[in-house]
N, C-alpha and C positions, 0 to 999 in steps of 0.2 A: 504494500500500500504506500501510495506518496501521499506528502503531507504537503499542505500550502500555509505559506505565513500570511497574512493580511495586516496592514494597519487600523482597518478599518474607520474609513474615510467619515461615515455616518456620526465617529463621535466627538467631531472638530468641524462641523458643517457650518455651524456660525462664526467660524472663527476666520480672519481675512487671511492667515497661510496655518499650512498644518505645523502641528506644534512640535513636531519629533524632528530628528536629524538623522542623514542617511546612516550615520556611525548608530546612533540607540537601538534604530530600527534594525540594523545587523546587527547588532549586539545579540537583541532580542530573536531574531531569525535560528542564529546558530545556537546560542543556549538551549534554545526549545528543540533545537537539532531538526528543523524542517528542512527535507528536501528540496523545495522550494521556494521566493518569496517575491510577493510583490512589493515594485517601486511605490513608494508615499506618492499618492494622489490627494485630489479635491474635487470634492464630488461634485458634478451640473444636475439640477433636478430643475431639467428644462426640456422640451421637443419643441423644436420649430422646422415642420417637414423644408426641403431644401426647396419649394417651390414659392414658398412662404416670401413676400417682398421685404419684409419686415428685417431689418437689421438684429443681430442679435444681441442678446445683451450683454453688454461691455464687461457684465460681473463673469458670464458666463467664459469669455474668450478670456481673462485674465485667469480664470480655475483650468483652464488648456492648456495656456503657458504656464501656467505652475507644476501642471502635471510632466508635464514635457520636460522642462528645465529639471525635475526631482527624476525623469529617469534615466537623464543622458548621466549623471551623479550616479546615482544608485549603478547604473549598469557598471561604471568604472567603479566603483567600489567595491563590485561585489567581482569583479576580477579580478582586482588586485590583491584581497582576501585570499581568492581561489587559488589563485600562484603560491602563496606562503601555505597555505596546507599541504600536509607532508603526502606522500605518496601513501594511497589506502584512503587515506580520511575524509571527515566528511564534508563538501564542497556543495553549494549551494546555486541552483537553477535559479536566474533572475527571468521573473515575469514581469513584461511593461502594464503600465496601468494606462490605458486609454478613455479618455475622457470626450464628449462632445455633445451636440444639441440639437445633430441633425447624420442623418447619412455621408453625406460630405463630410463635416466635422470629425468626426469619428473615422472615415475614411484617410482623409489625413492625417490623421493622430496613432494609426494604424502604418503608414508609411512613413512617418518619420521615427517613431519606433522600430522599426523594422530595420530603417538605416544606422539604429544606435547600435543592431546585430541583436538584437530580442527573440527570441525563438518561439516564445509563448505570450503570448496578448492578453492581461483580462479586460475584460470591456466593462465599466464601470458605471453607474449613472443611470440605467437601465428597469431597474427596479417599480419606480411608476410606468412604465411605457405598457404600452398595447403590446400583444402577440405578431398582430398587421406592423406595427411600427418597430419592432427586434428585428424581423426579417428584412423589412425594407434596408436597413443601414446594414444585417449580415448581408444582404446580397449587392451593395456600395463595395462594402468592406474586402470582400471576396474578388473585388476589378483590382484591387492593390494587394491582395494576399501576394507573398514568396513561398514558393515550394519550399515545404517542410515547415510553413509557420502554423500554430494551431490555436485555438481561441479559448479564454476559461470564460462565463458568464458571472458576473460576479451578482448574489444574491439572487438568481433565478432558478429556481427548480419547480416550470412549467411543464410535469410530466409527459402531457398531452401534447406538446411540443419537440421533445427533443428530439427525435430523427428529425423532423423539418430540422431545426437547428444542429444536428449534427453531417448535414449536407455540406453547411457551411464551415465546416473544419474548426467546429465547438468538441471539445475533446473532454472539458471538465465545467460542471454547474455548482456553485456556492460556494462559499470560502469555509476553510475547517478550523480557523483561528483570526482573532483583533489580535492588536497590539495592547 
């Protein structure tokens, strides 16, 4: 069984940057000895479909960049980490946390993680949206996927869903641990 580490983004939603640093949250990652863990994000509890004329909101594209900016860090930390464990031990999989408020958004956030070298994606913020509105941005998402990159759903376990969603190279639903 793998284990996923989470910050969980929900319990800093009011707050203008998340509270942790990429050092605590690997601290905490490798203590707890997760096989895996995601980059510190900031959660958008926002949809505005990409056809929408509407501007989005400026709070919303600043929690992008925030997320963004914590996993180009996060990614180099968690390698330079991985090179000083010794041969055997335990090394830890960084998952990017993608964040957005539309198919587009998420689409990009999707591709510039990708070029940080991210292997696994969660896709975060998702929690209110429609089943019609997951798909629409998986199958955006899916025009930027790299062979071999696979998606985790963070807080979604839509039973009735997941083959739909496992077309789109969703591999893992809900996180198994906060910070």
């Amino acid at each position: 069984m793998t284990s996923l580490g989470d910050c969980g983004a929900f319990n800093y939603i009011d707050e203008e940057r998340p509270p942790y640093t990429i050092d605590s949250v690997l601290e905490f990652y490798f203590e707890c000895g997760f096989d895996a863990g995601i980059s510190i994000d900031h959660v958008i509890f926002g949809y505005q479909p990409d056809d929408s004329e509407k501007e989005p909101d400026p709070a919303w594209v600043n929690r992008r960049e925030i997320s963004l900016e914590l996993a180009e860090k996060f990614i180099d930390a968690v390698k330079r980490r991985n090179k000083l464990t010794p041969v055997g031990g335990r090394r830890l999989e960084p998952v990017g946390a993608a964040q957005g408020w539309s198919p587009d958004s998420y689409a990009d956030s999707v591709a510039r993680l990708q070029k940080m070298g991210y292997k696994r994606i969660a896709l975060g913020g998702m929690v209110p949206l429609k089943t019609p509105e997951i798909i629409a941005c998986l199958q955006r998402i899916s025009e930027e996927r790299k062979d071999g990159v696979n998606f985790h759903l963070l807080g979604i376990t839509r039973i009735d869903s997941m083959e739909r969603f496992v077309k789109y190279h969703v591999s893992s639903f809900d996180s198994t641990s906060a910070f």
